[in-house]
Structures are given as C-alpha cells and as structure tokens.
N, C-alpha and C positions, 0 to 999 in steps of 0.2 A: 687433637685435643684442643679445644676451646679457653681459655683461660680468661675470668672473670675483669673485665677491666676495672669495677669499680674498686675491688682490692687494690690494685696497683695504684690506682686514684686517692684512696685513704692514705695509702704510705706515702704517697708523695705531699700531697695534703699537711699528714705529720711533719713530714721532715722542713717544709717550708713553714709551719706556725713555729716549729723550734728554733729555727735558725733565725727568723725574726723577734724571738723572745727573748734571744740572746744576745742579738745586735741593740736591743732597746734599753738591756739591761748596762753593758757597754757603755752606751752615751749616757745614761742614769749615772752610773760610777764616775765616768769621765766630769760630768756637767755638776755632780757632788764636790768633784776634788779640785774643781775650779771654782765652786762656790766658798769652799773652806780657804782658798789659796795656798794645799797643801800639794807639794809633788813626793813621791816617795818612789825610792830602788834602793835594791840589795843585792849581794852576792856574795860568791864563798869561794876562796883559792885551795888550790889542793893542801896547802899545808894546814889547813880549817880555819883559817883567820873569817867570821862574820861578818861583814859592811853593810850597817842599814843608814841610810841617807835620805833624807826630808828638807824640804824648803817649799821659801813662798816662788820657786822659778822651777822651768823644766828642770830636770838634771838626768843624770843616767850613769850608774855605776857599770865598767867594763873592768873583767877580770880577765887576766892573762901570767898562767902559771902563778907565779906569789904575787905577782904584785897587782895592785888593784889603780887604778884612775877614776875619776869621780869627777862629770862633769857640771857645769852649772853654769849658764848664761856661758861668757865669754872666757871663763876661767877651769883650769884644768889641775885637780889637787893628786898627785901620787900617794902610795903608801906603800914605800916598800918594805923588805925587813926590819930595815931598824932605825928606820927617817922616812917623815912626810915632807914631800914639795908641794910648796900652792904655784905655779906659773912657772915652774921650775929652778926657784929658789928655795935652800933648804929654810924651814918656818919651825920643824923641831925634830928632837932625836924620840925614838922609843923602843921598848924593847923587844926583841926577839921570840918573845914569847908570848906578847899579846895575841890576846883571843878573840874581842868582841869590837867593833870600834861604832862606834854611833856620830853620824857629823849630819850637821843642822846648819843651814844656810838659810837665816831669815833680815829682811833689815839691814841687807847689806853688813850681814856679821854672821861669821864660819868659825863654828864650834864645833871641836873633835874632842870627843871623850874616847880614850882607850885601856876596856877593862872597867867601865865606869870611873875613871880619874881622868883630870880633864889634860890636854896637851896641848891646845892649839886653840883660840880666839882671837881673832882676825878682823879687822876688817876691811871690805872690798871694793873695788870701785867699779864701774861702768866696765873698762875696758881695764884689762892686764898691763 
C-alpha cells in the first residue's frame, strides 16, 4: 500500500505554521509586558488562599502547601497563615482566614492588600 506523501507533508506543514504562530504570539505577550513595565504571577495554596502579584520587576509567586513566597528582584516576601515576612522579618500579623491577597511592587514600594484591606506598605531597597 502506497500512502500519499503530500498528506503527510500538509500535516506537517500545519503543525510547523502553528507552532510558529504561537511562538510569535509568546514574544508579542512578552515584548507587551515589557513595554507596559508590568510583571504579573498568581497562585493558590490548598487551603484556597488566592495570590495575584504585579510589579514594575520580574517576580514569581511559588506555593508550597499553605504558605506562599513571592519573589521580586533580590527580595523574598512569605505569607504564611497568620503573618507576612518581607526578607524574613515579620512586617505584619493577618488573619487566618484571609482569602484573597493582592501585592503590587512598584517604585521601590510593596503593597499587600488582604481581602481588599490593606496590611503592609513598605518600602524597599536594592539589596535586603
């Protein structure tokens, strides 16, 4: 049985204009959110606590069991159940029950809002 090569040539074809449509879109997104000087990450611990985090610098929110770390430049913020640390000093108490937490790191100034009420404005320097 003979089987048509140029089918296989279209599918392959397809599969390589998608994957470059995707990669282009990629550096679009990326070269957007470096134009805006926006970074953004979130994450969610099993207990369902929310972490959306934004700034004008990389950052990268990692979750592990409850507690969440939020990184940025050189500086590293915790949130555990019932206190945040920025550099691993405590910066304030919260409660056990918060749900939602929103932190914005622009201007060399960290702002945690938890539950929409604010708990923590800070500001930061170069190095910790």
């Amino acid at each position: 049985m003979i089987v048509p090569i140029t089918g296989n040539l279209i599918l392959l074809l397809c599969g390589v204009l998608c994957l470059a449509g995707t990669l282009s879109r990629t550096d679009a997104a990326e070269d957007q959110a470096k134009a805006n000087g926006l970074y953004t990450a979130a994450g969610r611990t099993r207990a369902g606590r929310d972490i959306k985090a934004s700034g004008d610098m990389p950052l990268g929110v990692r979750v592990q069991d409850d507690a969440v770390t939020v990184v940025f430049g050189d500086h590293k913020m915790a949130v555990e159940k019932k206190r945040i640390l920025l550099d691993g000093k405590e910066r304030a108490k919260i409660s056990a029950s918060v749900r939602t937490f929103d932190i914005v790191c622009t201007n060399s100034t960290l702002s945690v809002m938890a539950d929409k009420k604010s708990v923590l404005t800070a500001k930061i320097n170069e190095k910790p």
